[in-house]
C-alpha positions in Angstrom: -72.5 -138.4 64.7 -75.6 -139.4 63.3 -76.8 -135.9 62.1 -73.7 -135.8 60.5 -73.7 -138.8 58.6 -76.9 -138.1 57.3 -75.7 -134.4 56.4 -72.9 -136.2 54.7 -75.3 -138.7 52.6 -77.8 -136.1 51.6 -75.0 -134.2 50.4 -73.2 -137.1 48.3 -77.6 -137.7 47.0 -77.5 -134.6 45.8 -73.6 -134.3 43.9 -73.1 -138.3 43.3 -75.9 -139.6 42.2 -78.7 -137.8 40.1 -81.8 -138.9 40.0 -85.2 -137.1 38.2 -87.4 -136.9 41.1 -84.7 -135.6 43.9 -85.4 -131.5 42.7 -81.9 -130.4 44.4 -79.7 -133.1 42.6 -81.2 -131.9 39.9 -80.5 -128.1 40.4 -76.8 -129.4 41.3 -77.0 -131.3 37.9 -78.4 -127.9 36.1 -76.3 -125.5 38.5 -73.0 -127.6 37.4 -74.1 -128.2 33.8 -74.1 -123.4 33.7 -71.2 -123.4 35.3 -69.2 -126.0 33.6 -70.6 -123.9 30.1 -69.7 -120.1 31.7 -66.3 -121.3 32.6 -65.3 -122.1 29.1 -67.5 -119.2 27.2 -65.0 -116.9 29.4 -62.2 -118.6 28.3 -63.0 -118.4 24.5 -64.1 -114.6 25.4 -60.7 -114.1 27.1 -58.8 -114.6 23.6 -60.8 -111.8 22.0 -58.6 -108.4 21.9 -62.2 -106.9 21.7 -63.1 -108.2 25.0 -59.8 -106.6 27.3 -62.5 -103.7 27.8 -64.1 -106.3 29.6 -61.1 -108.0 31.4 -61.9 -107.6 35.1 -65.8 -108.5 34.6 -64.5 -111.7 33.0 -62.1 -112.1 35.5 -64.4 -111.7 38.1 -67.2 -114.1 36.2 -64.0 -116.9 36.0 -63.0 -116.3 40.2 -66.9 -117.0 40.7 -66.8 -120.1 38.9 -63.3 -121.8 40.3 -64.8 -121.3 43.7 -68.0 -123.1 42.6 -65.8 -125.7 41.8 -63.3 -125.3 44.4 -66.5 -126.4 46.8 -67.4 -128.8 44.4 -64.2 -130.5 44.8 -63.8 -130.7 48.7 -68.0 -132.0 48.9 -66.7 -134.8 46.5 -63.4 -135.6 48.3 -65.7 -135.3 51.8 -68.4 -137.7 50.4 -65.6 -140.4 48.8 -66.0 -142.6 51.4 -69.4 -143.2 50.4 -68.9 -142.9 46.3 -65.6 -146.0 47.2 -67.5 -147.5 50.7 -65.1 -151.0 50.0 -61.5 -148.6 50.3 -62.2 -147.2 53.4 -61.6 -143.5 54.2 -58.0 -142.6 53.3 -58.2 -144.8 50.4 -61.5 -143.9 49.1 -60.3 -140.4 49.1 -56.7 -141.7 47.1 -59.2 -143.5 44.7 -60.9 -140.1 43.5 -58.0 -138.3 43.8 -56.4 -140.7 40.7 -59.8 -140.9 39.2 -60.2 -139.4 35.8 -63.2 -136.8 37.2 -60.3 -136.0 40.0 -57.8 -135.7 38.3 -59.8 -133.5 35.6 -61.2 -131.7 38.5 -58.2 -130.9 40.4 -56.2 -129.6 36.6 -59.2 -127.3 36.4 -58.5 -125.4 39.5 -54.6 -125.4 39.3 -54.9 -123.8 35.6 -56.3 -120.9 37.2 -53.6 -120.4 39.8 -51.1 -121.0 37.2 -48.5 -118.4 36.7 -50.2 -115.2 34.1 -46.5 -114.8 32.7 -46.2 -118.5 31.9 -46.4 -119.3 28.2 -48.3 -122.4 28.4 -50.9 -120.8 30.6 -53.6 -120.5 27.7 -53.1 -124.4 26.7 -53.5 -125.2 30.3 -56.2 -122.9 30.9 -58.2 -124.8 28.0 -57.4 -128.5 30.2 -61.0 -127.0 32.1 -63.0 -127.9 28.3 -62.5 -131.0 29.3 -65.4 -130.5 31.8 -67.3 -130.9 29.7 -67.3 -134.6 30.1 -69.1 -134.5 33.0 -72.2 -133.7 31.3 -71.7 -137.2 29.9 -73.6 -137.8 34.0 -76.7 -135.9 33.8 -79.1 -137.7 33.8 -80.8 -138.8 30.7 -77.8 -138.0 28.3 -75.8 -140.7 30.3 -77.8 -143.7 28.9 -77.3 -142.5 25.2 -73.3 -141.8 26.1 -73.0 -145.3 27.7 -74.6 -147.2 24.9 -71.9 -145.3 22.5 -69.2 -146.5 24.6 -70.6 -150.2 24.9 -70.8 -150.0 21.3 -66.8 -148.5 21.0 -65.7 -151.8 23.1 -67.6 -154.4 21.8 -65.9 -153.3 18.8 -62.5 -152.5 19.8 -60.8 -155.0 17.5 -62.1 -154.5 14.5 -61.3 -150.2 15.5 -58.1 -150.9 16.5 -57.6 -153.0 13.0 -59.0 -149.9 11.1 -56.4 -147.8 12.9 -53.7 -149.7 12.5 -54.0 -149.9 8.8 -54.4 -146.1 8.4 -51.1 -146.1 10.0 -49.6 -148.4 8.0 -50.4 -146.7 4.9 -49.4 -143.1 6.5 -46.1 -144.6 7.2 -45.7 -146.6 3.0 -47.0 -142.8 2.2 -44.1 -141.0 4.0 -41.7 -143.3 2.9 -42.7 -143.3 -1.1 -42.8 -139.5 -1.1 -39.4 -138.9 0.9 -38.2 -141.0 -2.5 -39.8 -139.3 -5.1 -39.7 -135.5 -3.8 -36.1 -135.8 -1.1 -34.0 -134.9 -4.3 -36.3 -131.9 -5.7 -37.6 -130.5 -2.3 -35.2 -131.5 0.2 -35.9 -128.5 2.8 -39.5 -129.9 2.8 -39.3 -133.5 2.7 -35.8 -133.1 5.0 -36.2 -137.3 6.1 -39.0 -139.7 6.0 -40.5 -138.3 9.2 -40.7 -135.1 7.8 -43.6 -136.9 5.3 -45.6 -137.9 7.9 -47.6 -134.3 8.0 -48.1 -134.5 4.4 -49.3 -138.3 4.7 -51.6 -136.7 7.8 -53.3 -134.3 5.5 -53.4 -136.6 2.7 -55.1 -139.9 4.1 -57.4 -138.3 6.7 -58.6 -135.6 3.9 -57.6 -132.6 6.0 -57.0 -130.4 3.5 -53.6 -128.6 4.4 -51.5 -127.3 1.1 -48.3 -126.5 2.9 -46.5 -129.8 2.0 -46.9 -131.2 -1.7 -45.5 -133.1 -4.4 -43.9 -131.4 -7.4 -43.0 -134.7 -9.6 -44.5 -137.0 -11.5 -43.8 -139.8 -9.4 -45.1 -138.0 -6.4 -47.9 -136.7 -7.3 -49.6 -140.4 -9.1 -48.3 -141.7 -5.7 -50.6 -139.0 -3.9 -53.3 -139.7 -6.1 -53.4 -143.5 -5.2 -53.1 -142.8 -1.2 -55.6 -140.3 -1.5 -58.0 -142.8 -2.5 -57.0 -145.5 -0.4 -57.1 -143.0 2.5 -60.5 -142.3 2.0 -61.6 -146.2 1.7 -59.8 -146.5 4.8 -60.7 -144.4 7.3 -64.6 -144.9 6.0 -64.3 -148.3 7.7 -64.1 -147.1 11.4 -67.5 -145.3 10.5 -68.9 -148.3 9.4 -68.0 -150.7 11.9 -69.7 -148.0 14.5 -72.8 -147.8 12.6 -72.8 -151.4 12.2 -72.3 -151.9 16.0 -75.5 -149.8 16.5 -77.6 -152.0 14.2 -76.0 -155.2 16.0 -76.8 -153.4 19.6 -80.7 -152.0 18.9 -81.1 -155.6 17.6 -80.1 -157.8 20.3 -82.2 -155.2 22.5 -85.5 -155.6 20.4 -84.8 -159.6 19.9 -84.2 -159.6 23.9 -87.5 -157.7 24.6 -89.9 -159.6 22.2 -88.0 -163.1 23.5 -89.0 -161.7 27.6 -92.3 -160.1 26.9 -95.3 -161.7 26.1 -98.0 -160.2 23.8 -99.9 -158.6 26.4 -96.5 -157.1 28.5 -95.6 -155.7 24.9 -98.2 -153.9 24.3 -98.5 -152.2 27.7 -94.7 -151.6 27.2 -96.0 -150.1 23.4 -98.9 -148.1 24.9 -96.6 -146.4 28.1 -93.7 -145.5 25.9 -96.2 -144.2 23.3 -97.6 -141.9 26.1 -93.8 -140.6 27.0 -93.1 -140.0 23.4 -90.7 -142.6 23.1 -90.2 -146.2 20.6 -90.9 -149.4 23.1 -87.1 -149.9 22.6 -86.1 -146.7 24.1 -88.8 -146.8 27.1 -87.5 -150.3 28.1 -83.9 -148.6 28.1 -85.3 -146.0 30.3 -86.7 -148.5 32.8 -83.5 -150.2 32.9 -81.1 -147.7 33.3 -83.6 -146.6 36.2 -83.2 -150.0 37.9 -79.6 -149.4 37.7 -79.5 -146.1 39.4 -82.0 -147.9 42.3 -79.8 -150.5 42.4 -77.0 -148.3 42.9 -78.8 -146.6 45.6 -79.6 -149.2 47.2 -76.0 -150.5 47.4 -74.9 -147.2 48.8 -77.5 -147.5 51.3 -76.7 -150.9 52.5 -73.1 -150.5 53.0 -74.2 -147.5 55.1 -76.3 -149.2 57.5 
């Protein structure tokens, strides 16, 4: 029991929690990371008439990577009493299972197993791209991701303010242009709905020509949401950059307000060595205290 249980953690070391000095999580990390990348280079090659020549070497290349992940998936659902040690065993497995990594882990291997005839095949087929999300875990790229998404919900409001005005205005677009162009084109602009593509294309600067006003009216009316649609949606950019000023901020005001002039410069001269500013070298310190911390968690509620 107790070789197993150990089996057990060094397995959910090495898949759950990656760390720079434990060399096989980090070949998992790398080994996962290839994998992850060959799975949806074959499925961009697949769509390629110029690759059918190919077919069954792809095909073989795509069976080799579902059962790299088909492993994948039963080590994690194995080890989920350890990644959820509060739910207990049936529910720590439920818990992953309804996670967003289960859930995007378990689409991924059904998509391959899904009917060849079926015409939604390709679109589900594609669900495995979102793989790619797990790089968001290896290692040093998590810290940058998590600072972007600290950033997103610190400012949530003011995003969700942006977004609701861009859809205010695509909504006052549809509407003036079912006015002025119903009577003149009424196979394209059948109903106000019907306005909403162009209004799409217009205020978010897409580009698509398929949909446009013919009168007078229309086309002064595209001209002012035009504009208004590029003031607009330049406000969600700038309430992100100005969340990263507010964030790198409060970390160099926190880090000259804890360190003293000595501790600073040590900080100064170690993240110098490592080629980093003393802002980004205390982040690294941190976030390894997390991941110890972590660790250490894991390992208490297994003793």
């Amino acid at each position: 029991m107790k070789a197993g249980h150990d089996a057990k953690k060094r397995v959910f070391d090495i898949i759950q929690i990656g760390t720079r000095v434990d060399i096989p999580s980090r070949a998992f990390d790398y080994l996962i990371v290839c994998v992850i990348l060959t799975s949806i280079s074959v499925t961009f090659l697949q769509t390629f008439d110029a690759m059918q020549c190919y077919v069954h070497v792809l095909n073989g290349i795509e069976l080799g990577t579902i059962l790299i992940f088909i492993i994948e998936y039963l080590l994690r659902l194995w080890t989920s009493d350890l990644l959820y040690p509060e739910c207990g065993r049936l529910g720590a497995v439920r818990r992953f299972l309804f996670s967003f990594y289960g859930i995007v882990d378990l689409l991924t291997i059904v998509s391959y197993f899904a009917p060849l005839y079926s015409n939604g095949i390709v679109a589900l087929r594609m669900i495995r791209v979102i793989r790619i999300m797990r790089l968001f875990r290896v290692n040093q790229s998590f810290d940058a991701f998590s600072i972007v998404a600290e950033v997103v919900v610190q400012k949530r409001k003011q995003l969700l303010s942006s977004i609701s005005m861009i859809a205010m205005i695509m909504l006052a677009a549809s509407l003036c242009m079912y006015g002025f162009e119903h009577d003149v084109q009424p196979d394209v602009f059948e109903n106000a709905f019907s306005g909403i593509w162009w209004a799409m294309s217009t205020v978010l600067t897409v580009g698509y020509g398929d949909i446009y006003p013919v009168t007078v009216g229309g086309k002064l009316v595209a001209i002012v949401i035009a504009l208004l649609g590029v003031c607009v949606v330049a406000i969600p950019t700038g309430v992100i950059s100005a969340g990263f000023v507010e964030y790198y901020a409060r970390i160099r005001d926190d880090a000259n307000n804890l360190l003293s002039g000595d501790a600073l410069s040590k900080l100064s001269q170690q993240a110098q060595k490592r080629g980093m500013s003393a802002n980004e070298y205390l982040l690294y310190l941190l976030g390894r205290g997390e991941k110890k911390s972590e660790r250490k968690g894991v390992d208490e509620n297994d003793s």
